[in-house]
VOBA-1610 file (N, C-alpha, C; in pm, whole numbers, padded with zeros to 5 digits, always signed):
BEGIN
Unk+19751+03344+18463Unk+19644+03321+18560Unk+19528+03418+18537Unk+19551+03535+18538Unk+19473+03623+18489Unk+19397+03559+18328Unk+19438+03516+18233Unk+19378+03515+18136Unk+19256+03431+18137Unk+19304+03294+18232Unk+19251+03200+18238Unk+19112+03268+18327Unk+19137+03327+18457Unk+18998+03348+18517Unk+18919+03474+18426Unk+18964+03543+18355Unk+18874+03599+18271Unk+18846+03492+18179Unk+18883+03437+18117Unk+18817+03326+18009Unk+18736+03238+18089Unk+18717+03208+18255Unk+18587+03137+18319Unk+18471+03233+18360Unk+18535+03358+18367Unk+18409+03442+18372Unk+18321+03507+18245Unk+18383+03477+18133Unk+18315+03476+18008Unk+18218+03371+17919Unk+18268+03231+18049Unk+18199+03123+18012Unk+18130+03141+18103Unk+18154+03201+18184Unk+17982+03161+18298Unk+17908+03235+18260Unk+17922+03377+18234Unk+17873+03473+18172Unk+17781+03403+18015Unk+17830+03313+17965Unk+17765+03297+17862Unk+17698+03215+17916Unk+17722+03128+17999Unk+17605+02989+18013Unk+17480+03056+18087Unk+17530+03169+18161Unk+17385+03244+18216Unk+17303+03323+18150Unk+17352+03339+18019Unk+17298+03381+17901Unk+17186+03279+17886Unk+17292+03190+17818Unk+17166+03079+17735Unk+17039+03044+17867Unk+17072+03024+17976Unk+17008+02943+18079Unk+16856+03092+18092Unk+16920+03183+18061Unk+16808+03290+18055Unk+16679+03290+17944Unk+16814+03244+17828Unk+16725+03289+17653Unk+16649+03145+17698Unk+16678+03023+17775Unk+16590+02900+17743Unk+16472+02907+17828Unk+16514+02975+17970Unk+16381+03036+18042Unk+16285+03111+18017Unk+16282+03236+17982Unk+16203+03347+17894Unk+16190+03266+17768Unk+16224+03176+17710Unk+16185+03108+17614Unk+16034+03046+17604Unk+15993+02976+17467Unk+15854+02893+17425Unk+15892+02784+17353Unk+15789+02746+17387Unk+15744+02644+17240Unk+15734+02697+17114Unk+15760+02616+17040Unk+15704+02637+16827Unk+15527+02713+16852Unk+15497+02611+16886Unk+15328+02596+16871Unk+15248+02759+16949Unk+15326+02747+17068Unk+15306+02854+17119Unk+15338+03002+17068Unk+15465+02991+16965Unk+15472+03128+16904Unk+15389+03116+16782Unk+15372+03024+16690Unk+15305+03033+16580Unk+15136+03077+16596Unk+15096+03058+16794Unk+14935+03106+16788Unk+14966+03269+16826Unk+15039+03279+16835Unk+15092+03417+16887Unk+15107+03514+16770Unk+15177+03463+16688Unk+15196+03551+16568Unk+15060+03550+16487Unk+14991+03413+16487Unk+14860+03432+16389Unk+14740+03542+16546Unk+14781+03586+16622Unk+14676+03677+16712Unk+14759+03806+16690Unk+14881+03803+16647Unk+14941+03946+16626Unk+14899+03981+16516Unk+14908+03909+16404Unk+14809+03977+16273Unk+14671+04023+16262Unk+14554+03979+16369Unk+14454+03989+16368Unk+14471+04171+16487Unk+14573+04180+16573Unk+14588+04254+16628Unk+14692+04428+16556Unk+14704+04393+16489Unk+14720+04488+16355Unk+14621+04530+16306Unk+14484+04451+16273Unk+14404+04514+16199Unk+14340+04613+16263Unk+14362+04548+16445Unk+14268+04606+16492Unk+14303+04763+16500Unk+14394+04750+16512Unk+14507+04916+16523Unk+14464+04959+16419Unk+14452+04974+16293Unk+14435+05032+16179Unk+14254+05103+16179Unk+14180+05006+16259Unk+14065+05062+16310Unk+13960+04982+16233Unk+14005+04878+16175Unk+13944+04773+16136Unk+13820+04708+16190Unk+13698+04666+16220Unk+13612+04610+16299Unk+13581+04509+16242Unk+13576+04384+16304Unk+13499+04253+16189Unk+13508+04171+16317Unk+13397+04081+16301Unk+13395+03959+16430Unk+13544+03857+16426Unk+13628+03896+16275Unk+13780+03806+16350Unk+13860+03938+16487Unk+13803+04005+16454Unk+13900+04107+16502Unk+13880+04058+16677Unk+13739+03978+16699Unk+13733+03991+16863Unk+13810+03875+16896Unk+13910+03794+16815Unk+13963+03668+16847Unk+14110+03725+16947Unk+14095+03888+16958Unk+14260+03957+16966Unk+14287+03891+17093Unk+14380+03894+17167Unk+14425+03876+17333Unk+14581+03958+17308Unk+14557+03980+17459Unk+14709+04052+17467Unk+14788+03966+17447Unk+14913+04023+17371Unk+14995+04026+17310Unk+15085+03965+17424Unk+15191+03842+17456Unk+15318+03815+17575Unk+15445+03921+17540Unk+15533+03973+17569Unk+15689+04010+17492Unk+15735+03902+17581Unk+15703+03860+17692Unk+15770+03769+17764Unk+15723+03642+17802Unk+15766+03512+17848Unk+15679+03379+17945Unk+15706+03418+18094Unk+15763+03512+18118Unk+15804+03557+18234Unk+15671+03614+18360Unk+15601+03639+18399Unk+15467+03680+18374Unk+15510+03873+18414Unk+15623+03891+18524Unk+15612+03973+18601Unk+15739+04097+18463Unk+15817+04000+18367Unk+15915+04082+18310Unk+15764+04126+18207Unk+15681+04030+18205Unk+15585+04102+18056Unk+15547+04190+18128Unk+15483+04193+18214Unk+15393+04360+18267Unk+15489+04472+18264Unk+15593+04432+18301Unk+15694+04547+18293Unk+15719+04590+18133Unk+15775+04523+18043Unk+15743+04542+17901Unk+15624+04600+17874Unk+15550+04596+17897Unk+15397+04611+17825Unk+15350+04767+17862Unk+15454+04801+17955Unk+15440+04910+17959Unk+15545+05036+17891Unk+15614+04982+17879Unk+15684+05093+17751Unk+15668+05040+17619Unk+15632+05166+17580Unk+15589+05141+17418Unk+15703+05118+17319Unk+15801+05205+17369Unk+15962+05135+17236Unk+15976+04961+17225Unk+15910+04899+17308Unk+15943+04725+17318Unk+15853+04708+17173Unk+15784+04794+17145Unk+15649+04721+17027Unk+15801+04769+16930Unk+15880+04874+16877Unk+15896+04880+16759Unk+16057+04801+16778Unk+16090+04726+16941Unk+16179+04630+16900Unk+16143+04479+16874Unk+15966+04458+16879Unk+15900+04357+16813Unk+15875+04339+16711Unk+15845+04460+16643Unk+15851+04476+16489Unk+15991+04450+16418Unk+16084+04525+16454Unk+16191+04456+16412Unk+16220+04362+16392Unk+16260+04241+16529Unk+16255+04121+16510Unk+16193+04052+16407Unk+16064+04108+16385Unk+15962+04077+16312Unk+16019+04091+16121Unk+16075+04191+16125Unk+16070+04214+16000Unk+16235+04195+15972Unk+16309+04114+16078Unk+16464+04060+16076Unk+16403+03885+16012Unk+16288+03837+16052Unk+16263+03714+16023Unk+16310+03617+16137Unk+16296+03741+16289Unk+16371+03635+16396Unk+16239+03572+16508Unk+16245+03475+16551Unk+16126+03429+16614Unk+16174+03487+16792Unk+16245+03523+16796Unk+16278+03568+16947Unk+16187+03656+17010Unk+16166+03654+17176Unk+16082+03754+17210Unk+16178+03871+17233Unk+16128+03999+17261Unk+16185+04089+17292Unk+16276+04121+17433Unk+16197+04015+17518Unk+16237+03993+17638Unk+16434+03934+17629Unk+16404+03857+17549Unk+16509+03750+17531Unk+16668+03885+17490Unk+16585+03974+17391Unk+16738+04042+17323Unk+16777+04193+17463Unk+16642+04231+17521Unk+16707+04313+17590Unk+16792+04244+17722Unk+16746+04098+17764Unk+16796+03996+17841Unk+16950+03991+17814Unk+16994+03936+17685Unk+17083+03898+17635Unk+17162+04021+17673Unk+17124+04157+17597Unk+17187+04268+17548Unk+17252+04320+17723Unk+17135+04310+17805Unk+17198+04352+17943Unk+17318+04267+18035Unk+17334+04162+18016Unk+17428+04028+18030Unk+17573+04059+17963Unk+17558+04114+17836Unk+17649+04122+17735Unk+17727+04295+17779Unk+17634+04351+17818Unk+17733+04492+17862Unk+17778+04447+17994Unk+17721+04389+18083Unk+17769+04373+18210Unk+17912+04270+18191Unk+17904+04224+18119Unk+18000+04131+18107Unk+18145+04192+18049Unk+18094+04244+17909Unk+18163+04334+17872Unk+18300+04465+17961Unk+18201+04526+18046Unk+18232+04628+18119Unk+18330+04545+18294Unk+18251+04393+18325Unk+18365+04371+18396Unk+18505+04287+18345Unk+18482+04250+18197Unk+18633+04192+18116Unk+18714+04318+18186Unk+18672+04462+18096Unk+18749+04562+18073Unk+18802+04617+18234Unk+18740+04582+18313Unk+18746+04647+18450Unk+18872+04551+18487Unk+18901+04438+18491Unk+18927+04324+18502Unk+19103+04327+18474Unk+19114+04404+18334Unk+19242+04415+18263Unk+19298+04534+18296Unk+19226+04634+18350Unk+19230+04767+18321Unk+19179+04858+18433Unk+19202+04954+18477Unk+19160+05038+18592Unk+19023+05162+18555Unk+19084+05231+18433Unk+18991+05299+18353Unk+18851+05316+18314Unk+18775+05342+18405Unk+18654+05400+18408Unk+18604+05465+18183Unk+18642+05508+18195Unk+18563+05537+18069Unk+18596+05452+17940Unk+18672+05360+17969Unk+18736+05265+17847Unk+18617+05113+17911Unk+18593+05099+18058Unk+18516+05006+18063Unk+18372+05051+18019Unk+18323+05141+18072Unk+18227+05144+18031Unk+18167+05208+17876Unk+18308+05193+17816Unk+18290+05237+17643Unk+18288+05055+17586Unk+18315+05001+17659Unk+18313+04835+17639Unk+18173+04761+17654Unk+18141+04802+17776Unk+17995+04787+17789Unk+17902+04820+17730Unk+17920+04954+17667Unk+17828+04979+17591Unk+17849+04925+17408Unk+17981+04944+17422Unk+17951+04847+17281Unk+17924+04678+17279Unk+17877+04611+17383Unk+17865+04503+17425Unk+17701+04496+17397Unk+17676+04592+17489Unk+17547+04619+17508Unk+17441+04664+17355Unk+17521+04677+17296Unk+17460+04715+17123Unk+17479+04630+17043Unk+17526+04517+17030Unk+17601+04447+16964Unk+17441+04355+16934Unk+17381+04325+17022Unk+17224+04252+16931Unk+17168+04317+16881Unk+17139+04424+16894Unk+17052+04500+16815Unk+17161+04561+16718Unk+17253+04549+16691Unk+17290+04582+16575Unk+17332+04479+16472Unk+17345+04330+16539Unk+17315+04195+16444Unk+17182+04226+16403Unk+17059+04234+16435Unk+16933+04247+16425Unk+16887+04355+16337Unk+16954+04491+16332Unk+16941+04565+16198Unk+17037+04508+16072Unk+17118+04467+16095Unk+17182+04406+16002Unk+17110+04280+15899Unk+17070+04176+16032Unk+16943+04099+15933Unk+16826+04155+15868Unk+16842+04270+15944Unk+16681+04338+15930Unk+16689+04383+15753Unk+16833+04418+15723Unk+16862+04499+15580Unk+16856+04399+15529Unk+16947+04271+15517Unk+16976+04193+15446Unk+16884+04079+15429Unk+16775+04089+15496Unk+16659+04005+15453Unk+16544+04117+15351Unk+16530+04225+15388Unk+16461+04269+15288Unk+16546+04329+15183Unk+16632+04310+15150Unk+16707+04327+15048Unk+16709+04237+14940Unk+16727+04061+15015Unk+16673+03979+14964Unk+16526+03950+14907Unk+16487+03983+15010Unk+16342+03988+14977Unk+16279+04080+14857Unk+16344+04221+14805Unk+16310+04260+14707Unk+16373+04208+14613Unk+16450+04149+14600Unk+16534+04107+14489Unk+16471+04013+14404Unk+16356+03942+14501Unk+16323+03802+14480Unk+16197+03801+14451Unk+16103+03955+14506Unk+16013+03994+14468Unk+15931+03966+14367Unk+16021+03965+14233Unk+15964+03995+14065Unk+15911+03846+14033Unk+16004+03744+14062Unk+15957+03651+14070Unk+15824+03570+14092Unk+15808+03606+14281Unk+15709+03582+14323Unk+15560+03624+14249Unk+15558+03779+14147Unk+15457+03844+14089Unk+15440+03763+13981Unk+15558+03763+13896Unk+15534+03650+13753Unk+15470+03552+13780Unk+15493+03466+13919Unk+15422+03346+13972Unk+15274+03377+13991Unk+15242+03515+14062Unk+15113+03466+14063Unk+15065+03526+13977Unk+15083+03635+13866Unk+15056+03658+13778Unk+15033+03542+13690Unk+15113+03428+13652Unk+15078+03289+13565Unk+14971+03236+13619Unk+14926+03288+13772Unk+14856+03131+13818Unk+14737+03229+13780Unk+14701+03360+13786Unk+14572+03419+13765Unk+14522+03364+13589Unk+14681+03398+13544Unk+14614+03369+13373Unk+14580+03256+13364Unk+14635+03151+13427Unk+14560+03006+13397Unk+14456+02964+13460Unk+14366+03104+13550Unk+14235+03071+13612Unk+14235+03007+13726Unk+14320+03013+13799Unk+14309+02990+13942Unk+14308+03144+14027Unk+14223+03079+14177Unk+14172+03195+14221Unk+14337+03253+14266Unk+14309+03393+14310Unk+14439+03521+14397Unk+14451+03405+14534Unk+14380+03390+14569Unk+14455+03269+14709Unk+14507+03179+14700Unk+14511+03131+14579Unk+14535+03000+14524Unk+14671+03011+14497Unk+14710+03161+14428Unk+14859+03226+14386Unk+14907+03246+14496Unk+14861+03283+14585Unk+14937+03307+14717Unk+14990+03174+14756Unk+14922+03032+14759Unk+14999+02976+14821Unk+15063+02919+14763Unk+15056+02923+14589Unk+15163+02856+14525Unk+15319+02947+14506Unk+15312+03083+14575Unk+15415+03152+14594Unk+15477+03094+14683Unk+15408+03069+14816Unk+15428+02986+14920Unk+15544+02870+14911Unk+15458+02842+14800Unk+15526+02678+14826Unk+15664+02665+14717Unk+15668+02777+14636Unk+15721+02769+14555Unk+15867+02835+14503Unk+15855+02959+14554Unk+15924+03078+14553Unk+16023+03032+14669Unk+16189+03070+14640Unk+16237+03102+14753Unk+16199+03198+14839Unk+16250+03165+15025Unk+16266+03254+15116Unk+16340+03340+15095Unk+16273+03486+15152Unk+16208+03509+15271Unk+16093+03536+15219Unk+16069+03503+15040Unk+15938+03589+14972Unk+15814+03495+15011Unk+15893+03337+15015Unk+15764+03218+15050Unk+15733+03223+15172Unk+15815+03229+15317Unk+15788+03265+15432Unk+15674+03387+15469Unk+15687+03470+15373Unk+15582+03658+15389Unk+15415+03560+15349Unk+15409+03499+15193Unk+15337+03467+15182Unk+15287+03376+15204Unk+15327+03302+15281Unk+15291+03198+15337Unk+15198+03235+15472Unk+15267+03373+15551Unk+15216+03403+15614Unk+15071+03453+15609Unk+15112+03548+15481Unk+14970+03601+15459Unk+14819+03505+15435Unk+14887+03380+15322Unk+14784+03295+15266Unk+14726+03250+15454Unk+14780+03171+15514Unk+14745+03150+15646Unk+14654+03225+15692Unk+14714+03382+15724Unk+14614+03450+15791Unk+14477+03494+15736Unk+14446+03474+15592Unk+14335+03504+15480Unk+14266+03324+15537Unk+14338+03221+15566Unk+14280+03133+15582Unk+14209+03090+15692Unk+14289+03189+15790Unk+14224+03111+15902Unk+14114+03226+15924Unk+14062+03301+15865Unk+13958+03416+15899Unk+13967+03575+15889Unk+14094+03587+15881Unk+14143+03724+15825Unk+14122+03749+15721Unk+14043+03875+15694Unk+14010+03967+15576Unk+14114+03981+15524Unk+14117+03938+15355Unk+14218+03942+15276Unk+14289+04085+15290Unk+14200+04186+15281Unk+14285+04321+15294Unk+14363+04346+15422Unk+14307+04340+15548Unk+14408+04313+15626Unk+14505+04225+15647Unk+14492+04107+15568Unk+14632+04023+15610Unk+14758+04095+15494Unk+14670+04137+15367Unk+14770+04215+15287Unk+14823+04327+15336Unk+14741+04419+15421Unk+14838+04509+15496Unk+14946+04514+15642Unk+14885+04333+15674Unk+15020+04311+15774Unk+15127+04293+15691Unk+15114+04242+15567Unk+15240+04192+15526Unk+15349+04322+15476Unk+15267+04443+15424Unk+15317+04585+15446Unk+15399+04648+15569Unk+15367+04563+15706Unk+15445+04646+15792Unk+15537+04526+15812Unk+15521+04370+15792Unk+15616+04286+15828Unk+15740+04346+15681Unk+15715+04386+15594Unk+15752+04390+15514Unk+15778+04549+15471Unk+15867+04626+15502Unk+15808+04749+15496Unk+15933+04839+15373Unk+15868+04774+15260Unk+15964+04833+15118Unk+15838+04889+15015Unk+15861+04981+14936Unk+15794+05054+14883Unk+15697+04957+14797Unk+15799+04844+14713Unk+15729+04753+14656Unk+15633+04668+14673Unk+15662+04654+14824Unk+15511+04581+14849Unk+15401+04684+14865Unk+15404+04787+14909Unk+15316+04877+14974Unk+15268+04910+14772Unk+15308+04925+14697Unk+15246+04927+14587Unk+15172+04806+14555Unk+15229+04702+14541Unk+15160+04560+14503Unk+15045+04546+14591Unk+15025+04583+14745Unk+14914+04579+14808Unk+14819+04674+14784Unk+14852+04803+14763Unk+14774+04928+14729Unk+14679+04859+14534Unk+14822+04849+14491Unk+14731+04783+14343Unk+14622+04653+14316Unk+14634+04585+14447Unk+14521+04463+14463Unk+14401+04473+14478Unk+14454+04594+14620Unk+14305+04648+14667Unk+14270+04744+14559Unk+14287+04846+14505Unk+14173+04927+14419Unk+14181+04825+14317Unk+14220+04719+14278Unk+14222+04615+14180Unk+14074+04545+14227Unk+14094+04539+14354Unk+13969+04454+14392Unk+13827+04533+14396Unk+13876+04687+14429Unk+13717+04759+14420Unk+13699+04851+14303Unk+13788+04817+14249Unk+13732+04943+14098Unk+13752+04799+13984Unk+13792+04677+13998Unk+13825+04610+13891Unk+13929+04664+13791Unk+14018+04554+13672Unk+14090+04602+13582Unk+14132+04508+13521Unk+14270+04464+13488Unk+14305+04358+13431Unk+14418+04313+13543Unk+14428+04233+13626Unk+14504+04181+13724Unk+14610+04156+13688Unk+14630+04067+13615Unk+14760+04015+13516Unk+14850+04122+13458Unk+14772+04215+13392Unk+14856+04295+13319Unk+14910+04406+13479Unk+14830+04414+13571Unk+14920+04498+13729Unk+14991+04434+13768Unk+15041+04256+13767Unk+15109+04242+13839Unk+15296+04240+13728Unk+15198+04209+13589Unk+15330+04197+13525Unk+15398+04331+13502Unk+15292+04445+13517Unk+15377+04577+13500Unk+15473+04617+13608Unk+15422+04586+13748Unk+15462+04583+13869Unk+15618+04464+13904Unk+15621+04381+13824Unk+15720+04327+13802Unk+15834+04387+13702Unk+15824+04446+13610Unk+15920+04504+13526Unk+15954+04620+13577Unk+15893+04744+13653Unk+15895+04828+13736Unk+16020+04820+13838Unk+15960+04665+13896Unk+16088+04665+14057Unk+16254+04624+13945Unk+16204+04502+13855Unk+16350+04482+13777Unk+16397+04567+13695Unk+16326+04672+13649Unk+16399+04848+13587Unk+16462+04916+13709Unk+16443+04889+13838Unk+16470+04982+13930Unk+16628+04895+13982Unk+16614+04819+13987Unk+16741+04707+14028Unk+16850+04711+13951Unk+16752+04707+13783Unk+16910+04745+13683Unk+16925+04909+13706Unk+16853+04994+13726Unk+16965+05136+13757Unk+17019+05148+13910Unk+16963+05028+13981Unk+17038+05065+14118Unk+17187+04994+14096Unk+17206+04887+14015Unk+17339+04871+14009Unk+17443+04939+13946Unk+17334+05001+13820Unk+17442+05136+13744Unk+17491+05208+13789Unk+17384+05253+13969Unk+17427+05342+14066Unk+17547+05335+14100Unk+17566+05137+14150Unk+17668+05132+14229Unk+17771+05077+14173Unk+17733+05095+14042Unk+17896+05085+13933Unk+17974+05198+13934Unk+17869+05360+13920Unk+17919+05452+13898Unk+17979+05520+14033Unk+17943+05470+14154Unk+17997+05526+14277Unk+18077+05490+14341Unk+18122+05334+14266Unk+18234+05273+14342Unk+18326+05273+14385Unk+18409+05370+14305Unk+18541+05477+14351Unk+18472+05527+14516Unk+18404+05639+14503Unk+18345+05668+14605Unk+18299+05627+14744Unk+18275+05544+14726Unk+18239+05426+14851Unk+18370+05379+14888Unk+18448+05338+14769Unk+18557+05285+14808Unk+18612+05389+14891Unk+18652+05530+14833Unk+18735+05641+14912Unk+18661+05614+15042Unk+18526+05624+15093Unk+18500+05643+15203Unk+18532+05532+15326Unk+18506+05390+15221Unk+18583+05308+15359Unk+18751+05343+15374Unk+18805+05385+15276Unk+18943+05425+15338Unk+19000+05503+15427Unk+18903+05648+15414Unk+18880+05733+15533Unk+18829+05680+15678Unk+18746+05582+15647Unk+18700+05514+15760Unk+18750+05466+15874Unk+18880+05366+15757Unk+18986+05308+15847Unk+19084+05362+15860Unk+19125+05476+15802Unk+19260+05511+15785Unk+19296+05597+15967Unk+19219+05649+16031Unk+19265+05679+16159Unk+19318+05557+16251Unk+19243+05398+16236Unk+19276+05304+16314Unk+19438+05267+16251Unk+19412+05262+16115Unk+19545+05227+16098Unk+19675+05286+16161Unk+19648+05416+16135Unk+19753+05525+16187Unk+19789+05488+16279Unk+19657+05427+16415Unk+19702+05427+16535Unk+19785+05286+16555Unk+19745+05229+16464Unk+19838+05126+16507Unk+19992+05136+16414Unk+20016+05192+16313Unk+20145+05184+16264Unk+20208+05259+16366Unk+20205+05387+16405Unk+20208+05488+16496Unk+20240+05425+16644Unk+20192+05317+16676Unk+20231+05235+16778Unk+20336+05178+16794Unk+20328+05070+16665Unk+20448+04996+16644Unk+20580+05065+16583Unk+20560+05177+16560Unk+20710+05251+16522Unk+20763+05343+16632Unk+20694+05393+16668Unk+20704+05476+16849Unk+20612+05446+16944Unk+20592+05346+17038Unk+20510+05339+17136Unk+20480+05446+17226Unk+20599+05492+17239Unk+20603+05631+17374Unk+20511+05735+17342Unk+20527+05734+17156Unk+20429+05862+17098Unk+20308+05860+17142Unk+20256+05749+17138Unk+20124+05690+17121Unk+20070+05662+17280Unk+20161+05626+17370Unk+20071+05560+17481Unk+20017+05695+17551Unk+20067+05826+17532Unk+20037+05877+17629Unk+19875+05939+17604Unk+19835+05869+17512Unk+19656+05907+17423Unk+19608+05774+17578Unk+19660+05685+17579Unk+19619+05563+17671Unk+19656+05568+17836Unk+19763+05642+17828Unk+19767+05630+17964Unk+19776+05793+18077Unk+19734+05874+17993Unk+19685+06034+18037Unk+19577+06078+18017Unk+19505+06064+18164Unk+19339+06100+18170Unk+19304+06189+18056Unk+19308+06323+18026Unk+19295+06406+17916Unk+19293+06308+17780Unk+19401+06235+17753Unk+19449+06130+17618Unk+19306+06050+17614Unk+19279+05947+17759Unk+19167+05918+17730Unk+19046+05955+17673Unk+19007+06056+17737Unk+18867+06169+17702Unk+18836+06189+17567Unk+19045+06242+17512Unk+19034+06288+17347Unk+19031+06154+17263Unk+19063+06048+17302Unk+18999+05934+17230Unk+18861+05935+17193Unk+18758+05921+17318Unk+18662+05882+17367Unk+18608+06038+17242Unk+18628+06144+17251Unk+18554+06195+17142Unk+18597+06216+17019Unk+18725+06175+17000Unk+18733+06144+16835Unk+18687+06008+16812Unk+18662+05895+16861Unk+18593+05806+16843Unk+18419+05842+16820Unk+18338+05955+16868Unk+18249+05946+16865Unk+18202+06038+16738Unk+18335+06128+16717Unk+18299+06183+16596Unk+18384+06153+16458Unk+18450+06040+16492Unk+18450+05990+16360Unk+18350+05868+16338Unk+18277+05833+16440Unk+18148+05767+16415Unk+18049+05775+16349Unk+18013+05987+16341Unk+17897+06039+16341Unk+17999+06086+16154Unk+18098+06116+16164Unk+18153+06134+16053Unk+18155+06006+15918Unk+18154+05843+16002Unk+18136+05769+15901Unk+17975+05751+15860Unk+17908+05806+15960Unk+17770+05746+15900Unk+17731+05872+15812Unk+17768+05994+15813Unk+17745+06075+15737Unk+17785+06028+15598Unk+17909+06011+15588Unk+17953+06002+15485Unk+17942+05898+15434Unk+17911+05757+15490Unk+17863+05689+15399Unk+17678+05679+15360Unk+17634+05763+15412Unk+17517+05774+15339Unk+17493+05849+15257Unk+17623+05976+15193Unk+17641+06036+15106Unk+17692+05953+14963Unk+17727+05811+14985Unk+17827+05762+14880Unk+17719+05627+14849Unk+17559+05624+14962Unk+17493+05485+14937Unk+17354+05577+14892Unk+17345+05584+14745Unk+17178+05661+14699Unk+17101+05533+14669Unk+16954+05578+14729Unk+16871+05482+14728Unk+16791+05518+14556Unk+16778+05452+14523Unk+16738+05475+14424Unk+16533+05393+14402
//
């Protein structure tokens, strides 16, 4: 009986989710004028002046009218817009701290629900409560990861289209149309915003912060003094292409030669959970009293937090960026 009314309060819990994300929700049309006024609203930040720049309007995080004013006033909501932004997710910001607050509350009354324990529920909640924004850095890596990978490509492309005498906008949108995502999605964006009235240099430096890897910030830096000192275009973008694919073949040499290493570290990683569970199943008595003696709790609650701070150390000792 118990299982069952927690499994209806996890479904209501979710349907008041969605019924939220579809409220604070938009239209297509409506985010796509939104994002082409957020690029023009970038330039303006950079200190840019040009008659596109007066097309700006404030910015929504929400359709809500009364949750946006509240947003609009703390400034951390802009760099969980950027994110989104540079995850490739069309969501407002409204929507994930929405979600994210639903998801600990929910979280924290499962655990309350099964359990009496004050610091085990609300160690539930809070990992409930993190759980979008840490899908969301996760896309956030693995799209620009992709995205550099796919990079070299996109340059050879418009590098061919310059040598055969078509104009730099012209390459942009045949990257566009041509190139896999997420590299055709960036430029697609950009060609757009150069089209609809945006100064080529600023739409090239939104695509720097939608995009924020060293490689582009060179390829944009090399356009522009390309564009005011002149040179040979072709020969910057093809050098700029062998550059990112020299850097890719020693980043894998990296992670040929560290693989032992990485490996040792996820073993350390897991090897305390394991313990706790072999350690369970061979003596329970040993083990419960970590679970069921206030003190036991506590010393969980901070070897959990420092073998947390212990895995991220150590695996950023065993991941070199190269």
């Amino acid at each position: 009986m118990a299982l069952l009314i927690a499994i209806a309060t996890f479904l209501i819990a979710t349907c008041i989710v969605f019924a939220i994300w579809i409220l604070a929700g938009g239209g297509p049309t409506r985010d796509a004028i939104r994002e082409r006024l957020d690029a023009v609203r970038l330039a303006e930040q950079r200190g840019n002046k040009s008659p596109e720049l007066d097309l700006v309007r404030d910015e929504m995080l929400s359709t809500v009218p009364w949750m946006d004013r509240l947003l609009q006033q703390w400034t951390w909501v802009g760099s969980l817009k950027k994110l989104l932004l540079q995850a490739g997710l069309t969501t407002r910001p409204a929507n994930v701290l929405l979600g994210s607050a639903v998801l600990g509350f929910v979280g924290y009354e499962i655990a309350s629900f099964f359990q009496s324990r004050v610091a085990i529920s609300v160690a539930s909640g809070i990992a409930l409560l993190l759980l979008p924004l840490t899908i969301i850095v996760i896309k956030r890596r693995r799209r620009l990861r992709k995205f550099e990978e796919r990079f070299p490509e996109g340059l050879d492309l418009l590098g061919r289209a310059v040598r055969a005498g078509h104009a730099f906008t012209t390459g942009l949108e045949l990257i566009a149309d041509e190139c896999p995502a997420p590299v055709s999605e960036e430029f697609r964006t950009t060609f757009e915003e150069q089209n609809l009235g945006l100064p080529l240099k600023d739409a090239l430096l939104n695509m720097t912060e939608r995009v924020p890897l060293i490689d582009v910030r060179m390829f944009v830096t090399a356009l522009l003094v390309q564009k005011e000192t002149g040179g040979n275009l072709v020969e910057i973008l093809d050098e700029l292409a062998r550059v990112i694919r020299e850097r890719f073949r020693i980043y894998r040499e990296v992670g040929i030669k560290t693989a032992q290493g990485r490996l040792t570290a996820a073993i350390l990683i897991v090897m305390p959970f394991i313990m706790i569970a072999l350690l369970g199943s061979v003596n329970s008595n040993y083990m419960n009293i970590l679970f069921t003696d206030p003190v036991g709790e506590w010393l969980l609650i901070g070897a959990g937090a420092m073998q947390f701070i212990g895995s991220l150390i150590l695996w950023k000792i065993v991941h070199i960026d190269v």
